[in-house]
N, C-alpha and C positions, 0 to 999 in steps of 0.2 A: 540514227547516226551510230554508225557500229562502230566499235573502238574508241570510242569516247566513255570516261569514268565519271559515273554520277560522285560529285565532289557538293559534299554539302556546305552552306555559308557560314561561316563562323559564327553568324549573329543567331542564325537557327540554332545549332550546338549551345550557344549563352545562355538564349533562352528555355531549350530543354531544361539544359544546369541549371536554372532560376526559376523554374517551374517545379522543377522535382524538390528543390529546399525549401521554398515553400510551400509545397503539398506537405510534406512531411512536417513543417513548423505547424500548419493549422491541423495536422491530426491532433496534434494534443489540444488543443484549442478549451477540451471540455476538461482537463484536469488542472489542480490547480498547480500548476509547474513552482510556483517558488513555493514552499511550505508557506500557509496560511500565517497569516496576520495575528499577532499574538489575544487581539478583539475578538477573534472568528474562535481560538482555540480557548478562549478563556468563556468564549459563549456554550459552548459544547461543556464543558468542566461543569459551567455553574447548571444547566439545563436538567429538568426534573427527567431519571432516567427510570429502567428495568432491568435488574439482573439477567441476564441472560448463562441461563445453570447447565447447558450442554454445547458440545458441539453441532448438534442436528436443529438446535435452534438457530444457528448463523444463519441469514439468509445467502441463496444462493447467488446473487449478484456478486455480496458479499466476498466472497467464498471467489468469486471468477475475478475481480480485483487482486484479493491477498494475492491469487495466482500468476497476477501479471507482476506483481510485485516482487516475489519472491523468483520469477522463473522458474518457478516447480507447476506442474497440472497435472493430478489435480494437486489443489492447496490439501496435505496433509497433518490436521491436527487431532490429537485425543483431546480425552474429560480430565476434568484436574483430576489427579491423583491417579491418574493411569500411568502405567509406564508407556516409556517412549525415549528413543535413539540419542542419547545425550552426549555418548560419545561414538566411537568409530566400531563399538562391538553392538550387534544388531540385537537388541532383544524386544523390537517389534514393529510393525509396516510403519510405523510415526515417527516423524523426524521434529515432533514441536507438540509442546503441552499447554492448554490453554491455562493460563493461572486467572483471569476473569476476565468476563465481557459486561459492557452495559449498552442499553439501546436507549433512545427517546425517540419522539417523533421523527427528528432532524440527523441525526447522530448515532454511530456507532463505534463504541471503544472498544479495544481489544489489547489486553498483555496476554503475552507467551511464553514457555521455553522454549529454548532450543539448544542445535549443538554449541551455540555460541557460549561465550560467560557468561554475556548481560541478557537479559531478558529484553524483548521487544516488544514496543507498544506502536499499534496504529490507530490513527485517527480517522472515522470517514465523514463525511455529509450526507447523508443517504435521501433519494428521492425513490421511496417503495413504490409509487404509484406508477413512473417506470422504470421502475428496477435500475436503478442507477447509484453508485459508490465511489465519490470522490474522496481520494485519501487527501489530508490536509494537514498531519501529522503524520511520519515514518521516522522512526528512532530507537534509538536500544539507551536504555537506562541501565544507568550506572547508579545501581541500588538497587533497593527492592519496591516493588509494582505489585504487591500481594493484594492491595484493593485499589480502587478510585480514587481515594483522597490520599495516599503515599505516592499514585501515579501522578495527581495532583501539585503534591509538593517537590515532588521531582521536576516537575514543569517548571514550578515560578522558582524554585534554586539554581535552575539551570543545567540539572544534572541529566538531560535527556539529549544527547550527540542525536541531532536529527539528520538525515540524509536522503537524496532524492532518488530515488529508483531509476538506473540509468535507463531504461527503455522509454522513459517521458521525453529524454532528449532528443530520438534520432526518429 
């Protein structure tokens, strides 16, 4: 039929539209989209952990998470006490200093600098057997995070502005 325009049906067109929003809702499927349950973060807190004393100890799941989080790749961080980009004058490839990590089985905590003021702490759920890191905490404290139990009491005072990494949403 020549000259005739293939004209698609609108119900077809709905349904792409309604296939592609929920494709994209169930990618995030595996993260936990609202910041965890204050049960879930106060289980991580209490939970027997390990200092973790560099950056080359993060695992690298780890490390591909912050990434996602951050929208920087790679995730660039030094060792405490290194310097690093704190503000807009360059005095070295790091733009974030770790101030301390801990690990357990289950869990991985992490505070930072950065250029920002407050310092940032993430929380993950870690499944090492396959390499998997759901963040269930993301926030900047308003205070100081120089170890676990100040990150700790920054949690249950309230002083930890959490926020959700917009790429979970779309």
């Amino acid at each position: 039929m020549r000259g005739t325009r293939f004209r698609p049906h609108r119900t077809g067109c709905i349904f792409l539209v309604a296939a592609t929003v929920v494709s994209g809702c169930c990618r995030c499927d595996s993260w936990r989209h609202r910041l965890a349950t204050n049960s879930v973060v106060e289980l991580a807190f209490t939970s027997s952990t390990t200092p973790v004393k560099s950056t080359a100890e993060i695992p690298g799941y780890v490390l591909e998470e912050l990434s996602k989080i951050s929208g920087e790749s790679p995730f660039r961080i030094t060792d405490p006490g290194q310097p690093f980009n704190a503000t807009d004058i360059k005095v070295s490839d790091y733009n974030r200093r770790l101030i301390f990590a801990i690990r357990s089985e289950d869990y991985f905590i992490l505070c930072y600098d950065s250029t920002a003021s407050e310092p940032s702490a993430i929380m993950f759920a870690i499944h090492p057997n396959e390499k998997v890191a759901e963040p269930i905490m993301v926030g900047k404290v308003q205070g100081s995070c120089d170890t676990p139990e100040r990150l700790k009491d920054a949690y249950r005072s309230g002083k930890i502005v959490e926020y959700r990494p917009t790429f979970i949403d779309f």
